[in-house]
C-alpha positions in Angstrom: 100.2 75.5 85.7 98.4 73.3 88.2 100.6 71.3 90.6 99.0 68.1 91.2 99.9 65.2 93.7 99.4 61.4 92.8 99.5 59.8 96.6 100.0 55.8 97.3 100.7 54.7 93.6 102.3 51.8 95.2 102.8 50.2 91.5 103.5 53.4 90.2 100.6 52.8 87.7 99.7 56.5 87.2 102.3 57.1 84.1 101.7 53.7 83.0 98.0 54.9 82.4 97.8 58.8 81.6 100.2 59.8 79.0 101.5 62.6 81.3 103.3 64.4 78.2 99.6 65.1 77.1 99.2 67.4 79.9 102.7 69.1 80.2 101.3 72.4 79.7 98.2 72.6 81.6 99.6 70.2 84.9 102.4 69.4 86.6 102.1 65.8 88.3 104.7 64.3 90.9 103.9 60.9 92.2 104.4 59.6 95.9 104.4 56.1 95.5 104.9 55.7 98.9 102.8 56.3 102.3 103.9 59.5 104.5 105.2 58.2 107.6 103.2 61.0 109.6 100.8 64.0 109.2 103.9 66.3 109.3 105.8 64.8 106.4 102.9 64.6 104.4 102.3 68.2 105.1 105.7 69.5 104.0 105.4 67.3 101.0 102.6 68.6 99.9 102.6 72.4 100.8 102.6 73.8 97.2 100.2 71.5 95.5 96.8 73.0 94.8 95.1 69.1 93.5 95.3 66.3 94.8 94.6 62.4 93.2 94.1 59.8 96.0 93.0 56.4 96.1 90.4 56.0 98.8 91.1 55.7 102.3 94.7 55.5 101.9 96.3 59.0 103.0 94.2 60.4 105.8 93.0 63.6 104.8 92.4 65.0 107.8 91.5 68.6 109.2 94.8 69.1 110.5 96.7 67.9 107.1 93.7 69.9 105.3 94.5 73.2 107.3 98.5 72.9 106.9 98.0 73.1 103.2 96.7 76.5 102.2 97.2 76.2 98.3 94.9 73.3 98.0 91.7 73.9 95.9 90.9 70.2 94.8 90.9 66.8 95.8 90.1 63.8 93.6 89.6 60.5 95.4 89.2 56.8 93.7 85.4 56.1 94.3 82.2 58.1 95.4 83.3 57.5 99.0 85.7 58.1 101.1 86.0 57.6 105.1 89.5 59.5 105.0 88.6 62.9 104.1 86.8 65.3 106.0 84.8 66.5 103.9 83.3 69.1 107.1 87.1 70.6 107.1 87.1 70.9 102.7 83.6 72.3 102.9 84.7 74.9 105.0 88.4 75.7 103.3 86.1 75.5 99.7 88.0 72.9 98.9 86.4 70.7 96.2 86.1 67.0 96.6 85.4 64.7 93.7 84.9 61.0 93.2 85.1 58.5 90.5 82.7 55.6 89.7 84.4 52.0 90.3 83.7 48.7 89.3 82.2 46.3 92.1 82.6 42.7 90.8 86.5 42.2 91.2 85.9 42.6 95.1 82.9 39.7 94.3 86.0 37.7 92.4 88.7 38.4 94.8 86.1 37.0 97.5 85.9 34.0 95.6 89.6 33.7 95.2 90.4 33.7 99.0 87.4 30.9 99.3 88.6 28.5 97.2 92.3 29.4 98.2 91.3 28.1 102.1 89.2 25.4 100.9 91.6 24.1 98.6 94.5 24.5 100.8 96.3 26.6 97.7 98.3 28.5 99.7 100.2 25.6 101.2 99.5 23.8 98.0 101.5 26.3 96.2 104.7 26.4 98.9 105.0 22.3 98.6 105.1 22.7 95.0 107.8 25.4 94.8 109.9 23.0 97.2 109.3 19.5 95.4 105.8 17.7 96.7 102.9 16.6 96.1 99.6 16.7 97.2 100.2 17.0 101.0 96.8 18.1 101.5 93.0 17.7 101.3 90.4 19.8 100.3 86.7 20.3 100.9 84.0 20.5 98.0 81.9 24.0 97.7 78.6 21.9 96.5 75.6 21.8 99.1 78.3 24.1 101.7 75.8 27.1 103.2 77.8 30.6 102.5 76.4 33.3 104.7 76.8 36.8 103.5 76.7 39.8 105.5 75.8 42.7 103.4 73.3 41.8 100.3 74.6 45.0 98.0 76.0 45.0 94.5 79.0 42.9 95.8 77.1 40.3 97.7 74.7 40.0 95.4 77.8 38.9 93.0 79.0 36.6 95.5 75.4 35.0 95.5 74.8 34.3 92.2 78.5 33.2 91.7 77.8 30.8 95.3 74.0 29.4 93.4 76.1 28.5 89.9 78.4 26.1 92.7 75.1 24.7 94.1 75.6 26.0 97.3 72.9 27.4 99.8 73.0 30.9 100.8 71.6 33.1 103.2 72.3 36.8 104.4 71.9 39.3 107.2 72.6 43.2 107.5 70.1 45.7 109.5 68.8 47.1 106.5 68.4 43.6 104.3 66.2 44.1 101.3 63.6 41.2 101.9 62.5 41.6 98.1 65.8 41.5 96.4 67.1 38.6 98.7 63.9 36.3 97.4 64.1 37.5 94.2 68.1 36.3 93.9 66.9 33.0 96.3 68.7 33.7 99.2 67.7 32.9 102.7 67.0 36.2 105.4 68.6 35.1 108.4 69.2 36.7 112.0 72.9 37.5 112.5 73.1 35.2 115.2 71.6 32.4 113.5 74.0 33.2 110.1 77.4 32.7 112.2 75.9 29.2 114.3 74.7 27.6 110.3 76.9 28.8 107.7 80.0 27.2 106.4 81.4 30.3 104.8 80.4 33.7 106.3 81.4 36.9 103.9 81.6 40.6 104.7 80.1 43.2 102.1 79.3 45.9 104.2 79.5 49.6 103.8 81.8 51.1 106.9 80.0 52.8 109.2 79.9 53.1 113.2 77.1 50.9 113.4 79.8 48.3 111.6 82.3 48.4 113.3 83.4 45.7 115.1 80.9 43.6 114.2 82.8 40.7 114.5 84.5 40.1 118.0 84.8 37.5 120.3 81.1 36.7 121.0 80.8 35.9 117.6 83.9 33.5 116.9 82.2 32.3 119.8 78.8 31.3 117.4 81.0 30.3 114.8 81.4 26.7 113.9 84.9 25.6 114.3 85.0 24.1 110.4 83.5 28.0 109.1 85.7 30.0 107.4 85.2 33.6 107.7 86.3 36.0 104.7 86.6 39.7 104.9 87.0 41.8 101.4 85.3 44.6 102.7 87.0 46.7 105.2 89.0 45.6 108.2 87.7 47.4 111.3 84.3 45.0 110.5 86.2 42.4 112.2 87.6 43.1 115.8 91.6 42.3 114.8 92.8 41.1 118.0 89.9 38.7 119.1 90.3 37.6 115.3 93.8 36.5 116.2 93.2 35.1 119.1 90.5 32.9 117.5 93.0 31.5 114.8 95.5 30.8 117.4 92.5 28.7 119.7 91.2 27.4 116.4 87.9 28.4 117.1 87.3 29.3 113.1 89.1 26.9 111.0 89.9 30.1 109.0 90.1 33.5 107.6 90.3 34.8 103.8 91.3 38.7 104.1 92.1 41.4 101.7 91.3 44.5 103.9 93.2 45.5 107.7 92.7 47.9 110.6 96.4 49.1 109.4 97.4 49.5 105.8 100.0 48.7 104.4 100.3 45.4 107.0 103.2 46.1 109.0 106.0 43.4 108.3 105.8 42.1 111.9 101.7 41.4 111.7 100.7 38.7 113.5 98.5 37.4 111.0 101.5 37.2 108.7 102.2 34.2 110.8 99.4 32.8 111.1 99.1 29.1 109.0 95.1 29.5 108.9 95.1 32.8 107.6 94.9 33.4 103.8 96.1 37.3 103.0 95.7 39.4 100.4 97.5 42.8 100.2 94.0 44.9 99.6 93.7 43.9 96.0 89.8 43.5 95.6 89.7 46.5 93.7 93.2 46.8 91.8 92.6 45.9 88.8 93.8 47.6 85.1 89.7 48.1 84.5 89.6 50.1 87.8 92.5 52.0 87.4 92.0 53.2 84.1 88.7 54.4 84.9 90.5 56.1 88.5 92.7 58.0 86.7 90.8 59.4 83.8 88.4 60.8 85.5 90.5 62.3 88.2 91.5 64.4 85.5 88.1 64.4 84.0 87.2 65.8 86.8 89.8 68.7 88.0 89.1 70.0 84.1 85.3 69.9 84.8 86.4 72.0 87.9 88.7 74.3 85.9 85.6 74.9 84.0 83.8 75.8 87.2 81.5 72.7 86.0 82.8 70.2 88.6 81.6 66.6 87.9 81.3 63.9 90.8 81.3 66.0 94.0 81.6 64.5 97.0 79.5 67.0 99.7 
C-alpha cells in the first residue's frame, strides 16, 4: 500500500472531494490540514510517506526536506508550476514531480472583486451594516476610469475584457508584451513608468520570476497617483511589502486590493491587517470547488499513471 500525504488542506476539502473508501486498498492518505512550523517537523512528519499531494507554493519542498525523506518516490503539486520545489534536488533523488492543469479566470474574478470592494467602500460598507448604519460612504464609478495591467497573459487578458464590458480604458506593460494580442483585445502598450503616473487601477498578472520581483517598491508608489489603487492577485514578493506599508500609512496610493503575501498564511500581527486602506483576501484567487476538483483528481490521476510507469504531467 502507498502512503500518501495531503499537505495545507486548510478546509480539509480533500475527503470532501475524493471518496477516499474508493482507494482503501491501493493508498493510504493522512491529511495535514495545517502548515509545519519548520523544515524539521515537516520532516519527522513525513518520513514514511513515499507521495506526496501539495497545493502549489505552500510547503517548501526544499533539498534539505527532499533529502530527509528517503521513502519519497512522488510528488503531485496543484498546477504545472511550482517555485517551492526543487525540482534540481527531485531530479537527482528520481523523484517524480507531477502537475495538474488549473483554471485561470477565478484569479480574473477575484481581481475584480477586490476592485470593486475598494471602489465601493464594501468592506467598511459591510462593518456599518453589521453594527446598525447606513451609507456612511461614497463610492467612485468604474466607467471611463484607465486600469493598467501589468502582465497581458490568460488572466489579464480576463481582466481586460471584463474592464472593456465596464467602459473603461486599459493599457498594459510587462517586458515581454505581445504587441499583437494587446491590439487585437484593444488595449493600450504602455512603458511601465508611464502605466503607474496615468492609470487609475494598476493590476498584477505576472508569472514569478527574479526579474519580478520587487517590482513594485518605493520609486514606484512614488509614480503612483495618490487616488490609484493598486491590486495584487498574483504573487506577493511582486510588490516590495514594506515600502507597500509605508505607502498606505503616507497615503501615497489611496489603496491596495491583495490576495497574495510575502508570508502565507498572514501572521495574525501583519501590519496590513491594520491597515483601513487595505482590502485582503486570504489567497483565494484560485480556491474554488472547479479548481479543487480538478486538483485532486488528477493528483491521483496522476500517481496511478506513475504506478503504471506512464507518468502524466511531469514537471522536469
Amino acid at each position: 500500500m502507498i502512503k500518501v500525504a495531503i499537505l495545507d488542506d486548510y478546509q480539509d476539502i480533500f475527503k470532501q472531494i475524493i471518496d477516499i473508501q474508493k482507494y482503501k486498498e491501493k493508498y493510504s492518505f493522512e491529511i495535514f490540514n495545517e502548515p509545519f512550523l519548520n523544515e524539521n517537523e515537516a520532516i519527522v512528519a513525513l518520513e514514511e510517506f513515499e507521495a506526496l499531494f501539495i497545493m502549489r507554493e505552500r510547503t517548501p519542498i526544499t533539498r534539505a526536506l527532499i533529502t530527509g525523506l528517503p521513502k519519497l518516490k512522488y510528488i503531485m503539486t496543484s498546477g504545472m508550476r511550482n517555485n517551492a520545489i526543487d525540482l534540481e534536488t527531485t531530479k537527482k533523488n528520481k523523484i517524480i514531480v507531477c502537475g495538474t492543469e488549473i483554471n485561470p479566470n477565478p484569479a480574473a474574478e477575484i481581481t475584480w472583486a477586490l476592485i470593486l470592494g475598494l471602489y465601493r467602500n464594501m468592506r467598511q460598507e459591510i462593518d456599518n451594516m453589521f453594527q446598525g448604519y447606513w451609507q456612511t460612504t461614497i463610492g467612485f464609478e468604474l466607467k471611463g476610469k484607465l486600469i493598467g495591467l501589468i502582465g497581458l497573459g490568460k488572466i489579464g487578458t480576463q481582466v481586460a475584457k471584463v474592464a472593456k464590458a465596464f467602459g473603461m480604458e486599459v493599457c498594459a506593460w510587462s517586458e515581454n508584451l505581445d504587441l499583437s494580442h494587446a491590439n487585437k483585445i484593444g488595449v493600450l502598450p504602455m512603458s511601465k513608468e508611464d502605466l503607474l503616473k496615468t492609470a487609475d487601477i494598476i493590476s498584477i498578472h505576472l508569472v514569478l520570476g527574479d526579474r519580478y520581483k520587487n517590482l513594485i517598491t518605493k520609486k514606484e508608489f512614488e509614480l503612483m497617483k495618490k487616488s490609484s489603487f493598486l491590486i495584487n492577485t498574483s504573487r506577493g514578493q511582486i510588490i516590495n511589502e514594506d515600502d507597500l506599508i509605508e505607502a498606505l500609512k503616507e497615503e501615497k496610493i489611496a489603496g491596495v486590493g491583495l490576495d497574495v503575501y510575502d508570508k502565507e498564511p498572514l501572521p495574525q500581527d501583519h501590519k496590513l491587517r491594520f491597515l483601513p486602506n487595505a482590502l485582503l483576501l486570504p489567497h483565494i484567487g484560485y480556491v474554488t470547488a472547479e479548481n479543487y476538483s480538478k486538483f485532486y483528481y488528477q493528483m491521483i490521476e496522476n500517481l496511478e499513471s506513475c504506478l503504471k510507469k506512464k507518468p502524466l504531467r511531469i514537471i522536469s
